[in-house]
N, C-alpha and C positions, 0 to 999 in steps of 0.2 A: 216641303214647307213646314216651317216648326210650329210648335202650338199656339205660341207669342206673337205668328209673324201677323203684320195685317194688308191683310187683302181684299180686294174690290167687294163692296158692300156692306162691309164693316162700316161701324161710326165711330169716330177720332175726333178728337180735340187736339190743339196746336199744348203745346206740353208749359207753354206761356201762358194757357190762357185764351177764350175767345169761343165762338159758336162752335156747335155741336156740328159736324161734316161726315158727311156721305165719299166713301172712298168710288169711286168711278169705275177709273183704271190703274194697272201698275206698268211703270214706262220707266225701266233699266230699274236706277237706284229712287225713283221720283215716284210718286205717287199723284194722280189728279182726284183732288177733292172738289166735292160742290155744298153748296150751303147757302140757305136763304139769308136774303136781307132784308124785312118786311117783304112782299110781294116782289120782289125781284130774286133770280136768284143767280150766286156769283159761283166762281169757278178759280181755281189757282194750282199751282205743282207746289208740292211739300217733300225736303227728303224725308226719308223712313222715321228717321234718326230726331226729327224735329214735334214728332207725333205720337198720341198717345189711345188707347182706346178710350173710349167715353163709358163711364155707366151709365146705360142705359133705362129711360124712365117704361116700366108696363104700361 
């Protein structure tokens, strides 16, 4: 695994743009994020390649 690469429990952002997500799992070239929406919270597959790491707030 290279030092770049991102893996389950990292936090990403969509590289468009959009909430701050929690990586899951990794499933081949896909990645499953989760992330709130007010008190709900959602779930989606992202390839690699669509994602960015978030900087994160202390």
């Amino acid at each position: 695994m290279s030092e770049n690469e991102i893996k389950p429990g990292d936090v990403v952002e969509l590289k468009s743009g959009g909430p701050e997500m929690t990586v899951a799992f990794a499933d081949g070239r896909q990645l499953y994020c989760r992330w709130f929406a007010g008190a709900d919270v959602k779930g989606e597959r992202f390839y690699a390649q669509e994602l960015k790491l978030a900087k994160v707030r202390d």
